[in-house]
C-alpha positions in Angstrom: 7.5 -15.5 24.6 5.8 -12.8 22.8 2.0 -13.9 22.2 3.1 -17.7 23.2 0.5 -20.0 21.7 -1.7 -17.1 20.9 -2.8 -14.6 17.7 -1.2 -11.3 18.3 -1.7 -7.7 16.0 -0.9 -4.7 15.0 -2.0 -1.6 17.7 0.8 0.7 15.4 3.0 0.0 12.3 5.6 2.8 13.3 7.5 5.6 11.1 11.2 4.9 10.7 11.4 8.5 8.6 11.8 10.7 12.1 8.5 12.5 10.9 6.2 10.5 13.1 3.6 9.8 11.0 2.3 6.2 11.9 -0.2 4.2 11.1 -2.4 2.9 13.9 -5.6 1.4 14.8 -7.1 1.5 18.7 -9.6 -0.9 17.7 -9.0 -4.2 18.2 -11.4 -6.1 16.6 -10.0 -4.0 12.9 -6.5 -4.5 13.5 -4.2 -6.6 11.2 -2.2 -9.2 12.3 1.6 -10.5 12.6 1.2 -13.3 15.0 -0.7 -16.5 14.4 -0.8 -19.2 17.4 2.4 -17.7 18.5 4.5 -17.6 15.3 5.3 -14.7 13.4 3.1 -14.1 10.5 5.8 -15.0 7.3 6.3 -14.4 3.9 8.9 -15.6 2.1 10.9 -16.2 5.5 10.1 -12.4 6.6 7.9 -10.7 8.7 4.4 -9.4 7.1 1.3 -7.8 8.2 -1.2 -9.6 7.5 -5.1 -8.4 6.3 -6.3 -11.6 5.2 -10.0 -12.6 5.8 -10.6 -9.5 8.3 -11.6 -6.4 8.0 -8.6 -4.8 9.3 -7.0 -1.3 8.2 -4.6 1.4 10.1 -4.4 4.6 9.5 -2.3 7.6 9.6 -2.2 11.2 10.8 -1.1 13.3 7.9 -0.7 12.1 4.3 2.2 9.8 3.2 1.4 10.0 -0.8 -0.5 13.4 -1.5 -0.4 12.6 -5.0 -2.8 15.9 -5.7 -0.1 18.4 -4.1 3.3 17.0 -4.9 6.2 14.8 -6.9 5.6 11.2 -5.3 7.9 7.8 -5.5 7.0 5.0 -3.7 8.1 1.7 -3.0 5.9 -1.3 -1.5 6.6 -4.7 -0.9 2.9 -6.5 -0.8 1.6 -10.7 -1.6 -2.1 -10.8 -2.5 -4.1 -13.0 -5.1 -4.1 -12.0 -8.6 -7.3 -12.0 -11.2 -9.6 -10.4 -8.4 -13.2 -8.8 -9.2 -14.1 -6.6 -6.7 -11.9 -3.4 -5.1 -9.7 -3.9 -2.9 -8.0 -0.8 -1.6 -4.2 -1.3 -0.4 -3.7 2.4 0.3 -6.4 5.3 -0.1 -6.7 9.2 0.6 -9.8 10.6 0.8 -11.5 13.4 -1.3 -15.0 14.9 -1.2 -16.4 11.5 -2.1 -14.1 9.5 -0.1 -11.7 8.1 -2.5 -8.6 10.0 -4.3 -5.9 8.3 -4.4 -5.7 4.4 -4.1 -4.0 1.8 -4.8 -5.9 -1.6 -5.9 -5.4 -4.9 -6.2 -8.1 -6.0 -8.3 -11.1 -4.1 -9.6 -13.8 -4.6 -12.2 -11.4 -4.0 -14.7 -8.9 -5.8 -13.8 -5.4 -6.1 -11.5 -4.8 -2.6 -11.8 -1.9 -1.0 -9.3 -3.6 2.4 -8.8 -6.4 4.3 -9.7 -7.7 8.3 -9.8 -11.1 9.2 -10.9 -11.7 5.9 -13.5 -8.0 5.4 -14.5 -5.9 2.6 -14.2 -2.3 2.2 -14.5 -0.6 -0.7 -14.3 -1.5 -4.3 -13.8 -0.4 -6.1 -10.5 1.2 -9.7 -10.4 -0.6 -12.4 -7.7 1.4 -13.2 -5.1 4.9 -11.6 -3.5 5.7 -8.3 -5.5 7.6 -5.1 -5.1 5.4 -2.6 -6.3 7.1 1.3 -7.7 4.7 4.0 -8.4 6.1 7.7 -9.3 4.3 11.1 -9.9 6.7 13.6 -11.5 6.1 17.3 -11.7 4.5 17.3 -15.2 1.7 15.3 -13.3 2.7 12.2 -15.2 1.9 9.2 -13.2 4.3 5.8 -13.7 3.6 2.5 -12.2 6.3 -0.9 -12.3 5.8 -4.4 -11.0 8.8 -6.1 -9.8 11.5 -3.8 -11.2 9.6 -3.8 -14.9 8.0 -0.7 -15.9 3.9 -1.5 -16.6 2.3 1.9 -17.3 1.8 5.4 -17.2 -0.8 8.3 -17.8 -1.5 11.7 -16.8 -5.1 11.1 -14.6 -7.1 13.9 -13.0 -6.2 13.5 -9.4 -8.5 15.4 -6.8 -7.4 17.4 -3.9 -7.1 15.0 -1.0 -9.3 16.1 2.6 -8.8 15.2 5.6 -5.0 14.8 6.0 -5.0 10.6 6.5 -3.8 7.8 4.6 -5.6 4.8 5.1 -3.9 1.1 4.9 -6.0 -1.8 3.7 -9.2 -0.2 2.9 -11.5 2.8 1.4 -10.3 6.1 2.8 -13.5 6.1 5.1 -12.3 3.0 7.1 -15.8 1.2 5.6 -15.1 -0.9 2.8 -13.2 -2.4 -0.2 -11.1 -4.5 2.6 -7.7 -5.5 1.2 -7.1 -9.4 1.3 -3.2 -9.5 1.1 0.2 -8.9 3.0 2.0 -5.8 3.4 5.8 -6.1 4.3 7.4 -2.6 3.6 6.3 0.9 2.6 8.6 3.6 1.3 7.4 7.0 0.2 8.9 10.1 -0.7 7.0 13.4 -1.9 9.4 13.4 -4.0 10.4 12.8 -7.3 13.1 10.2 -6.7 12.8 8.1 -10.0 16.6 8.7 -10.6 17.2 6.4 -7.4 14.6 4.2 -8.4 16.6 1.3 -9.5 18.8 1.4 -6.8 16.1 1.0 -4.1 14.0 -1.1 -5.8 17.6 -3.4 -6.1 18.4 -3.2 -2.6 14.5 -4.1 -1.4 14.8 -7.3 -3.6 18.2 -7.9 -2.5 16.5 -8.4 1.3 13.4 -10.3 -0.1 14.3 -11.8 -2.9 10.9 -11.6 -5.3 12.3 -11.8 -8.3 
């Protein structure tokens, strides 16, 4: 009976680690959305958050990535439009400008999967897609679509402020709005690119993308 006939969304996407860091939004008319006319918002038969044609975001109190101060692997199941021309900010930390560390789908330069200071890496697939990022401790940043290694490079990455990760938008909550899904987020700070393939395996294994 939850949200019978009706559009229901997300007040907080909770932390499973133990560490309580969750993402949240208080304002309803930003939130994202898993309910539409009283069915769960699907993709590929499982549940997804949905962003699409709002301006929604959440946001977190302390940093999930914190790709300036330590080893990073992440894991993230996402479905949005390929060949976009305009930003679109799937996760972002903010530094003195506001915008360190973000992932993109789309940019003027393409599909790129993340981006510091000017540099891509990567270039994202439309639709359904497991995305694995990793940041060793040489400073060496990888990116892979779907299991398949896309690119790497060593980008100046500024000192995050402000201890928040935003979802679905520009670190300031303002703009860049991302137009997709978001399923699952798994983040270590970390270098866990020996377990890589394993999780990546298992996470396809439950939503079968490719």
């Amino acid at each position: 009976s939850f949200c019978s006939g009706t559009d229901g969304f997300v007040t907080t996407w909770y932390d499973q680690s133990g560490n309580g860091v969750d993402a949240t939004n208080a304002g309803a008319s930003a939130q994202p959305q898993i309910v539409s006319s009283g069915s769960t918002i699907l993709e590929n038969g499982k549940p997804a958050i949905s962003f699409v044609g709002i301006d929604a975001y959440l946001s977190t109190s302390g940093y999930i990535f914190e790709f300036s101060q330590n080893e990073v692997s992440a894991h993230i199941v996402k479905s949005a439009a390929g060949s976009i021309s305009t930003d679109q900010y799937m996760f972002s930390e903010q530094d003195a400008t506001p915008y360190s560390s973000q992932f993109i789908i789309g940019d003027t330069t393409g599909d790129a999967i993340i981006w510091f200071n000017a540099t891509t890496i990567g270039t994202m697939t439309a639709g359904q897609g497991l995305i694995g990022l990793e940041k060793n401790s040489s400073g060496l940043v990888s990116a892979y679509m779907n299991g398949s290694f896309s690119a790497s490079a060593s980008p100046l990455i500024n000192v995050e402020q402000g201890n928040t990760t935003a979802f679905g938008t520009r670190a300031d909550l303002s703009s860049s709005f991302y137009n997709g899904l978001l399923q699952e987020v798994i983040t270590y700070k970390t270098d866990n690119s020996a377990n890589r393939s394993g999780i990546e395996t298992n996470i396809n294994d439950f939503y079968t993308i490719y």
